[in-house]
Every structure is written in C-alpha cells, then in structure tokens.
C-alpha positions, -999 to 999 in steps of 0.1 A, spaced: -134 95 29 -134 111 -4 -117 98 -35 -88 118 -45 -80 135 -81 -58 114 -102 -33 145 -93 -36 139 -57 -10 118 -37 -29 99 -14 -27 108 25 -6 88 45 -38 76 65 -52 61 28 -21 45 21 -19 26 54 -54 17 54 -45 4 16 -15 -17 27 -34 -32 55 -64 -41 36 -87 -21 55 -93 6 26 -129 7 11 -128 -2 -25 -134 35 -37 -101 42 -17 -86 11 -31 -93 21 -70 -84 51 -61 -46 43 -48 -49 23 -79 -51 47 -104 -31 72 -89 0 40 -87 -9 32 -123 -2 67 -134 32 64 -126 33 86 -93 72 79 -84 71 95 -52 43 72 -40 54 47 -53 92 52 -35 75 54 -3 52 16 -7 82 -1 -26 101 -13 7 68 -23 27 58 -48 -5 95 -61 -3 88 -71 29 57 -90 20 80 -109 -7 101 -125 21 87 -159 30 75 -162 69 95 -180 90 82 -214 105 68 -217 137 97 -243 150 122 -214 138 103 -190 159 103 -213 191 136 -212 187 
C-alpha cells in the first residue's frame, strides 16, 4: 500500500492493520504523522479502542469462573 499525504485520513483498512500491529512500518509512520498533526476526526474514531487496551486483563482463574 501507498503512503498517504499528511492531508489524507488513513483508510479504515490502514488503521486496523495499525491497531493490530500488522501495518508495515511505512504505513505505521505514516498513521503517525497524520495522528501527530492533530487529525481530530481520526483520532475520535482510535480513542475508545486504546481505552480498551488501558483496562488490565482479567486473570485466568477469573475467567474459569
């Protein structure tokens, strides 16, 4: 994939991959930059998936219930 212009919101696609960690590192610098720019929109739209990374994991004996 093709980096994107510093104007360019990245495609949903490139923000998944991103998340998951399965972005290459030009689509990575990319999301980056465009975060670091101050894009409010994207940054809206990632907010509530990194709050979920914040939460601490359950343990296992919690799981097993």
């Amino acid at each position: 994939m093709s980096a994107m212009k510093a104007i360019d919101h990245p495609a949903p696609r490139q923000l998944e991959r991103f998340l998951r960690g399965e972005a290459t590192r030009t689509e990575k610098h990319a999301v980056v930059r465009h975060l670091l720019a101050g894009c409010s929109e994207c940054t809206a739209v990632l907010r509530p998936v990194w709050g979920l990374a914040e939460r601490p994991l359950l343990s296992m004996k919690a799981l097993e219930g």
